[in-house]
C-alpha positions, -999 to 999 in steps of 0.1 A, spaced: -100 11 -250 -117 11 -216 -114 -6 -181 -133 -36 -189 -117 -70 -192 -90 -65 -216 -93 -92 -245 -72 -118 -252 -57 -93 -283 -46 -69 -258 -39 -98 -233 -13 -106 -260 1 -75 -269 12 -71 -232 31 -100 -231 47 -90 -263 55 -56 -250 66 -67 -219 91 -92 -234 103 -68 -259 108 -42 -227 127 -69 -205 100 -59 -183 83 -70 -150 47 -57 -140 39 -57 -102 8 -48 -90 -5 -32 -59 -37 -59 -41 -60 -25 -50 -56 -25 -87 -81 -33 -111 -89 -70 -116 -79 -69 -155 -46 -53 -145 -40 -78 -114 -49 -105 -137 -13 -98 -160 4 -90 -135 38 -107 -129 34 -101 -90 5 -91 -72 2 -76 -34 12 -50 -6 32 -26 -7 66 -50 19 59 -78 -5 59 -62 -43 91 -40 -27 108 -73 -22 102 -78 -58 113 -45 -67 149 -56 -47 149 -87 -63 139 -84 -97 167 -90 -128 145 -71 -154 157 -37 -168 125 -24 -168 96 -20 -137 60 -12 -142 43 -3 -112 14 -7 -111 4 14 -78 2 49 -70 29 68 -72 48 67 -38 51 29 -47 67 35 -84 91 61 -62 100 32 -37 111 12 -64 134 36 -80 146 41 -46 155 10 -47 165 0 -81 182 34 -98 192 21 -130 165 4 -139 135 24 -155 109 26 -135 66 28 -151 38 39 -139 11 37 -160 -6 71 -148 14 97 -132 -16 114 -118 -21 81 -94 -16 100 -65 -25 92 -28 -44 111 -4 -22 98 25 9 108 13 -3 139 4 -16 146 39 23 147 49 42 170 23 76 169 31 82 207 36 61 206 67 80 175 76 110 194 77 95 228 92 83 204 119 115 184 125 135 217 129 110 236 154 115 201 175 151 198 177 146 191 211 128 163 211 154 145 188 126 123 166 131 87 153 110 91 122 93 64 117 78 69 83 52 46 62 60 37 30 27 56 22 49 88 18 62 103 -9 105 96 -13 113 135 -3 95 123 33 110 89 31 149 108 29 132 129 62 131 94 79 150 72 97 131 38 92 104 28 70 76 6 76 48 -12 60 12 -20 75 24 -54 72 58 -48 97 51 -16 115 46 -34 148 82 -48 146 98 -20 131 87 -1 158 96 -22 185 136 -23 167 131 12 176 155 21 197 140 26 236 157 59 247 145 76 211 111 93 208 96 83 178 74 103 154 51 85 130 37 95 101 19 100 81 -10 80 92 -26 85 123 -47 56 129 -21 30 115 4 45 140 -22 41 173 -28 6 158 10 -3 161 11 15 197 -18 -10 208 5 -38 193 35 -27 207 26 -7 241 52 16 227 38 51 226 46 73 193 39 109 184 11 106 153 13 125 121 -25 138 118 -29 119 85 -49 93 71 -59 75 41 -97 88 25 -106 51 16 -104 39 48 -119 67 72 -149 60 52 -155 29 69 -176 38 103 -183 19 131 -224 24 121 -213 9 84 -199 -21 103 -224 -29 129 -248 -32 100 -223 -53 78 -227 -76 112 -259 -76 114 -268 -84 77 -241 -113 81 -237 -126 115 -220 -157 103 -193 -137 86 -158 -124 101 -146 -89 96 -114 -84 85 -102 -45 86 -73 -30 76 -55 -10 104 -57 23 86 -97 24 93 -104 44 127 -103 28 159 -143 23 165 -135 0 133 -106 -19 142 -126 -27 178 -153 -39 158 -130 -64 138 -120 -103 146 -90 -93 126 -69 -68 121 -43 -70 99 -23 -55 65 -38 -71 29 -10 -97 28 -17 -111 60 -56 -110 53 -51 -138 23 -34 -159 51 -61 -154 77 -90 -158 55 -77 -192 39 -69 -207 74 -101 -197 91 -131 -223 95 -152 -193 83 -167 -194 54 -179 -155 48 -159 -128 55 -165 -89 53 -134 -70 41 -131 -38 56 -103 -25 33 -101 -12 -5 -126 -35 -31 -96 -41 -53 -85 -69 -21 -116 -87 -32 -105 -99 -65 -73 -113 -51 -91 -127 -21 -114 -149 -45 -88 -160 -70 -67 -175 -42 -94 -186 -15 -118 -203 -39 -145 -213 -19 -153 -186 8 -176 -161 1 -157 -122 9 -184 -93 10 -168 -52 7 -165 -35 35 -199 -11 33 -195 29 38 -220 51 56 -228 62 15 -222 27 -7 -216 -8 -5 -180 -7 -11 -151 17 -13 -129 25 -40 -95 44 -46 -102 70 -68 -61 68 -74 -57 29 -75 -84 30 -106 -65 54 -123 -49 27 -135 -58 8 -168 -50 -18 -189 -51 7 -217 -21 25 -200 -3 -6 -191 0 -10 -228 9 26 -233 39 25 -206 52 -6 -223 52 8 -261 60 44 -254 88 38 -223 67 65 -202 58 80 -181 93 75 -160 95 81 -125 126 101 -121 144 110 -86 174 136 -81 204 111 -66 203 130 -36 170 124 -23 172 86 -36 201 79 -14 184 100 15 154 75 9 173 47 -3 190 41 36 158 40 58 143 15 29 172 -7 31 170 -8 68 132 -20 67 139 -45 41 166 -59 66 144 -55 101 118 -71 79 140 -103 69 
């Protein structure tokens, strides 16, 4: 079976599984369009861990990468916890391994950090931090920082200047960042712009700052569903993952949205997201792997800086 639309047969066969499971499939607004399309919740990474809090089923698929699947066994420890690939990694995350974390924590003692970590880290960098935020709440979770506490953010570098031009509160930045977005240039853009004049670009604020100045919006993939359905626009270029698109066109019918173009194609995909397939959604559901599994003592060091965005959040 490949990544094509699945067919109604296997369209079937999840729902069967799924029942059979007591299982709920969320999926992450960069998925495939076949696996957002049987999906009990799609979106960001704030909104689907809402879900994750709330959900009554003894089973999670996660449809994500796998800092996402880790979140929601943060979160949820006796439930079982999918994802469909274990291999979905992210290069974000990765560009913050929690060993150096610590190294770097200790030979700053001094400085006494706030860690402000986003949730694009994996759960041993999560139990290093003090508060976790989303693109979608950084700017107030940062400013609930408290104002005699230097902060550290990590892992990503041009989310965390984003949030200090929001915010006017200045943040020592993890040197990290995600590979989907850095693609995006500001000579990519200005031709996007140029090709459609009549169209508003919407970027995500992990793209680099020549990017986000070129932008009439900037703002996480939840709030760009918002902002595209109340503008009088009509076109809009999406300067963020291509899965966005899919989701974006189901739920704004009407409006044209055009991928963000790279200096090398006209579009940008996560090599990790698409990992992902309906093939393996089936899989996970018959076969009740592979599990995400967490030592207790690194979910409760995780769980308490998760909780605490969930509640600044609220």
């Amino acid at each position: 079976m490949n990544a094509s639309k699945p067919s109604s047969d296997l369209n079937a066969e999840i729902l069967a599984l799924k029942k059979e499971r007591d299982a709920v499939i969320l999926a992450h607004n960069y998925q495939l369009p076949e696996i957002q399309d049987v999906a009990d919740y799609v979106g960001d990474s704030l909104g689907l861990s809402y879900r994750a809090q709330e959900t009554g089923a003894k089973t999670i698929l996660f449809c994500g990468v796998h800092f996402m699947a880790e979140t929601a066994k943060i979160i949820n420890p006796a439930k079982t916890v999918l994802l469909p690939d274990l291999d979905a990694g992210c290069s974000l995350s990765d560009s913050c391994p929690a060993d150096m974390l610590r190294a770097f924590l200790e030979s700053n003692r001094d400085k006494d950090y706030y860690v402000v970590a986003y949730i694009n880290c994996s759960a041993a960098v999560k139990a290093l931090s003090d508060v976790i935020c989303t693109s979608g709440n950084a700017a107030r979770i940062v400013s609930r920082v408290p104002q005699d506490r230097r902060i550290l953010f990590v892992p990503d570098q041009n989310l965390g200047a984003w949030v200090t031009e929001q915010t006017g509160r200045p943040m020592d930045l993890w040197q990290g960042n995600c590979h989907v977005h850095v693609e995006f240039t500001r000579e990519s853009i200005e031709k996007a712009r140029a090709q459609y004049p009549e169209a508003k670009v919407v970027a995500h604020p992990e793209c680099p700052y020549a990017v986000r100045l070129l932008a009439d919006e900037v703002c996480s993939t939840e709030k760009m569903v918002a902002y595209c359905r109340e503008s009088n626009a009509k076109t809009f270029v999406v300067v963020t993952e291509s899965g966005m698109l899919h989701r974006l066109r189901k739920e704004v019918p009407g409006k044209v949205f055009i991928p963000g173009p790279t200096d090398n194609c006209a579009c940008s995909d996560c090599r990790f997201m698409k990992m992902n397939t309906p093939d393996k959604v089936v899989a996970a559901l018959r076969h009740g792997r592979p599990e995400i599994t967490l030592t207790e003592n690194v979910r409760r060091a995780a769980e308490a800086p998760l909780l605490r965005m969930l509640e600044w959040s609220r």
